[in-house]
N, C-alpha and C positions, 0 to 999 in steps of 0.2 A: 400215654397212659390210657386204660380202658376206662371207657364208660364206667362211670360212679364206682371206679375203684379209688383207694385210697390215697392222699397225695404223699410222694416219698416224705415229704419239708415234718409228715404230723406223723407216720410210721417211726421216724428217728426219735420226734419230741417223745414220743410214748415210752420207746425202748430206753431211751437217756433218762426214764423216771421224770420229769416235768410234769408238772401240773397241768393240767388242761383246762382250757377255756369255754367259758358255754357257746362260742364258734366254733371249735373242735368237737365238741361232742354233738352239733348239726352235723359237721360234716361225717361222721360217725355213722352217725343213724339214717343219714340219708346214703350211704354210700350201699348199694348192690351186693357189695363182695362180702358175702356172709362169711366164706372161710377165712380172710385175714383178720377180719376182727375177731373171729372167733380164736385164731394161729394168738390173736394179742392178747387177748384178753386172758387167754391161757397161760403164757407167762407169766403174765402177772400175779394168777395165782399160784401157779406154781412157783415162784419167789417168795410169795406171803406163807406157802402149805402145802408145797410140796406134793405129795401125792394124797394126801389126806380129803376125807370128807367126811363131815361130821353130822352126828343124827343124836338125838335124845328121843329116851326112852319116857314118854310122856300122855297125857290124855287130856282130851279139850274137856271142858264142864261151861257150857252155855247156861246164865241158869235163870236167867227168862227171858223169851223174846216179847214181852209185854211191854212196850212205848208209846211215849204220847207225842212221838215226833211222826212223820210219811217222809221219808226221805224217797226221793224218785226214782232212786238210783238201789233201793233195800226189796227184796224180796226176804226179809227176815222176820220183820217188825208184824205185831198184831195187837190189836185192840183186846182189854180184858175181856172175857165172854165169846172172842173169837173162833172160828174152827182153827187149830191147831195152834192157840193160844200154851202156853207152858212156862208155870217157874214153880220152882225148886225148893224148898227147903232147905236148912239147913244138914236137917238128916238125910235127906233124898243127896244132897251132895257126899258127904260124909260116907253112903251107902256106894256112890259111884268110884269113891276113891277106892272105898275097901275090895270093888271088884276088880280092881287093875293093880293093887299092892302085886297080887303073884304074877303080874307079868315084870316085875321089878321097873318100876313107873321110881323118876326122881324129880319130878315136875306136875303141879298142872297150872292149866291155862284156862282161867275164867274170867269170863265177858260176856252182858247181858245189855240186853235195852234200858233206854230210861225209864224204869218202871215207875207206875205214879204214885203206889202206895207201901211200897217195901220200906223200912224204918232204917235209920242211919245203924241202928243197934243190928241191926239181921246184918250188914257189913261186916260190923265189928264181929258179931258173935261166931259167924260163919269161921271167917278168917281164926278167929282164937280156939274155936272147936276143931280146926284144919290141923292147926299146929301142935295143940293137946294131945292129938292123937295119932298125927303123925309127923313127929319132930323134926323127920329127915327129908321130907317132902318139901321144894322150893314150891313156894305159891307166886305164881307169876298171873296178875291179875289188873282190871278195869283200865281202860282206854284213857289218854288223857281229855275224850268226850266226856266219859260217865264223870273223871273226877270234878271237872267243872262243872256236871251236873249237881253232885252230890252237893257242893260250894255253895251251887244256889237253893237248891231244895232246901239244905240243913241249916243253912245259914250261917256256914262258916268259911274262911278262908281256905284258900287251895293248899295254903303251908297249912294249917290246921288238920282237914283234910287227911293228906297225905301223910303227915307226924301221928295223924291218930291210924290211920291205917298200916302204917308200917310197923306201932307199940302193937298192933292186932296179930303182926303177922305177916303182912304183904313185904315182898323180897325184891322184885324186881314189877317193870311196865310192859306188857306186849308194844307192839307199834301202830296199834288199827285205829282207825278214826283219823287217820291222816289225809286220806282219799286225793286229794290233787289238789294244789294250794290255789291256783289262777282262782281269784276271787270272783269273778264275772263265772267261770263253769262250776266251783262252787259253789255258789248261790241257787246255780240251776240245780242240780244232782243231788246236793243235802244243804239246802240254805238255813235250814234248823239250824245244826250242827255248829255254827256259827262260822267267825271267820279264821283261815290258817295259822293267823298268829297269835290263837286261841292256845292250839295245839303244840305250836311253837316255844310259848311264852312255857307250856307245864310241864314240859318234858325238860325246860328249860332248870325250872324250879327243882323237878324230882331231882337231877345232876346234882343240883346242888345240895341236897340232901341226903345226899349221898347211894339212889337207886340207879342202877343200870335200867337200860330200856332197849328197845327196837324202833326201826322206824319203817314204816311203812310206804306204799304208792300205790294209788288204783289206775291203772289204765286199761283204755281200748272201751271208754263209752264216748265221750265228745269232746272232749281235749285233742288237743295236737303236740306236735311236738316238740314246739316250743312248751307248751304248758309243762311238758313232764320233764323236760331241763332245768328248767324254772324252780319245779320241783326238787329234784336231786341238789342243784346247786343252793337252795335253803338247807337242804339238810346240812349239807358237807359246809355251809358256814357256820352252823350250831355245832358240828360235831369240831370244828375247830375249835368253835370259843371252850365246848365243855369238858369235850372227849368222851361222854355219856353214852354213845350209840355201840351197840357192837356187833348189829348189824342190819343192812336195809333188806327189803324185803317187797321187790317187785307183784303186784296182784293183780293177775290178766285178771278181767272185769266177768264175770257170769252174767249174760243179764236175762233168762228166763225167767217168767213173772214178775220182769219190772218195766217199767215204761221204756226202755231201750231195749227190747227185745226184739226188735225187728233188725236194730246194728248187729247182731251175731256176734261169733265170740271172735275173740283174738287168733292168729296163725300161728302156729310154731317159730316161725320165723320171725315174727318181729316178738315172740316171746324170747327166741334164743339170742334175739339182737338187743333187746331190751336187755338183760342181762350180763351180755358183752359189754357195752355203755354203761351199766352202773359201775361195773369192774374196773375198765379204767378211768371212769370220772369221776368215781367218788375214792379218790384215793386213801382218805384219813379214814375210812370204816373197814374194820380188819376181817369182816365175815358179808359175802353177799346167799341169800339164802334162796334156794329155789323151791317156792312153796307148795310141791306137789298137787295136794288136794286142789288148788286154782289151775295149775298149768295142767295137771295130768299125769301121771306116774313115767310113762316116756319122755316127754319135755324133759323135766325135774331131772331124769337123769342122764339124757344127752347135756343137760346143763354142765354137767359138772366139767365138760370141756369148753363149755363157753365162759370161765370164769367163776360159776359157782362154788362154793367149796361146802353147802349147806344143802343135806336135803329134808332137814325140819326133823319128823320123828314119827312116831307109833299113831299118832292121835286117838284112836280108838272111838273117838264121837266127834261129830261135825254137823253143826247145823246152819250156819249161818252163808255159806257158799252151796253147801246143797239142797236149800229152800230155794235157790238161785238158778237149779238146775247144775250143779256140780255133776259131773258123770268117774270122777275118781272114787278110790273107797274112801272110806272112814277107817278103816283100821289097816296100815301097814304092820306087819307082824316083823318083830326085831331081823329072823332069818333071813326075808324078803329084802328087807333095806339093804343088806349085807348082800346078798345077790345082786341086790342093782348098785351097788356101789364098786363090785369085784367087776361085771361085767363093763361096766365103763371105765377100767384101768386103775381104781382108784382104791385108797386103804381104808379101810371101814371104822371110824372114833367114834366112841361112845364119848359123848362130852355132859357137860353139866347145864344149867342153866347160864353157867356165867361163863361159858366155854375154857373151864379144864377140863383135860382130858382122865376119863375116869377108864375106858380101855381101850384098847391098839389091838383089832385084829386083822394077822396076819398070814 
């Protein structure tokens, strides 16, 4: 057997479909041989998806970075009065949507700091002004951070919460605010944010209230590899108990302008292996997604042979990875997805928020 190649005994567990261990998925990630896991990983999706890769037609709406937390680890956040301080309105939202209705947008995606003086009502009113006017628009919106913010500021409970923003409007959860659950690098990188089974416990709660969500992972600032095993295998026990998840969502770390900017960013390679490993370790989540905007437009789509089967969507605005120093665009143009998804072998689905497929091109 070569050097840090794979052991036959865990190449057969993988192909027999077996579950894996969080020993197996050490030996995974430590192992050199990028093409087998990549050969596996492939399979795999290809058994779940065939040739498919799925992308929504969607736009980010950030719509304030105005917080009263310093996470360590955020190049996004800003004091009221700050230089490049910013939030929104509810018409200034309303205004962003109406300039992406004609690129046929069926999604947006908003998430904001914990700002200190927005009113429980600007939630409600936004979300119900979203839907007034555009009935057909999934509003996929607030982290399950802000919602235990909202908890505490409003002073209501998190089912409260959530019951009243879902009567507003709200459809589904993104998955951010997950960042790496090891409570000890936690503590270090966003100790505000509280602790993982914060985020754990609401995403827990939305499931059962019947909102789909995402889940998320930050690596490549001071975790190890245990930590992000650790990680993954919390998820894939929630996504047992609920089945809520429908998809994880790897986030190599940017960290220009934040106090880890001296670690640099992540490799391709442990981005494309990182992605291999969630593939076949988190077997019970039916979508892994390669977040372009964090990886890079190449990554994202040499992905889609390591497992991925997701390359996100349009976005059209992004602030919060490229205050970070993000060097991707902001806006992938429908055509373009479709290029990068033809040129890596793959069939191009226009999916929904809750991943039907809405078109097959072929």
């Amino acid at each position: 057997m070569a050097l840090n190649s794979l052991p036959s005994e865990l190449i057969k567990k993988i192909r027999s479909g077996q579950r894996l261990s969080v020993a197996d998925a050490h030996v995974l990630y430590e192992s050199q041989d990028l093409l087998i896991l990549g050969e596996l990983a492939n399979e795999k999706r290809q058994a779940l998806h065939q040739d498919k890769t799925y992308y929504i037609v969607n736009r980010h709406i950030d719509y304030s970075n105005i917080c009263i937390l310093s996470c360590r680890f955020c190049a996004f956040y800003r004091r009221k009065g700050d230089d490049g301080a910013f939030e929104f309105s509810t018409e200034d939202i309303l205004t962003k949507i109406r300039e992406a209705i004609p690129f046929g947008i069926t999604e947006i995606h908003m998430v904001g700091g914990f700002h200190p003086s927005l009113t429980w009502d600007y939630y409600l009113d936004t979300l119900k002004a979203v839907k007034k006017e555009f009935p057909q628009i999934h509003i996929k919106a607030f982290t399950a951070a802000e919602i235990r913010y909202f908890s505490r500021k409003f002073k209501k409970t998190e089912t409260e919460v959530l019951k009243e923003l879902m009567a507003a409007g709200l459809d589904s959860m993104p998955g951010g605010g997950a960042e790496i659950f090891d409570e000890v690098v936690r503590k270090e990188i966003c100790g505000p944010k509280g602790e993982a089974q914060y985020w754990i416990d609401t995403h827990k709660l939305a499931h059962s209230l019947g909102l789909k969500s995402n889940a998320t992972m930050l690596y490549g600032h001071i975790e190890n590899l245990s930590h992000r095993i650790d990680h993954m295998n919390r998820i894939r026990e929630l996504q047992d108990e609920t089945g809520g998840f429908m998809s994880f969502i790897p986030l190599s770390f940017n960290p220009k302008d934040t106090e880890y900017e001296s670690r640099g960013y992540t490799t391709g390679i442990d981005d494309l292996k990182t992605l291999a490993v969630a593939r076949l370790f988190m077997d019970n989540i039916p979508h892994i997604k390669a977040y372009w905007i964090m990886s890079g437009v190449e990554t994202a789509q040499l992905a889609q042979n390591f497992g991925a089967d997701d390359l996100h969507g349009t976005v059209m605005e992004e602030n919060i990875t490229h205050m970070a120093g993000a060097i991707a665009p902001e806006l992938l143009p429908e055509t373009r997805l479709h290029k990068l998804i033809t040129e890596a072998g793959r069939v191009p689905v226009q999916r929904d928020s809750l991943y039907n497929t809405l078109k097959i091109y072929q």
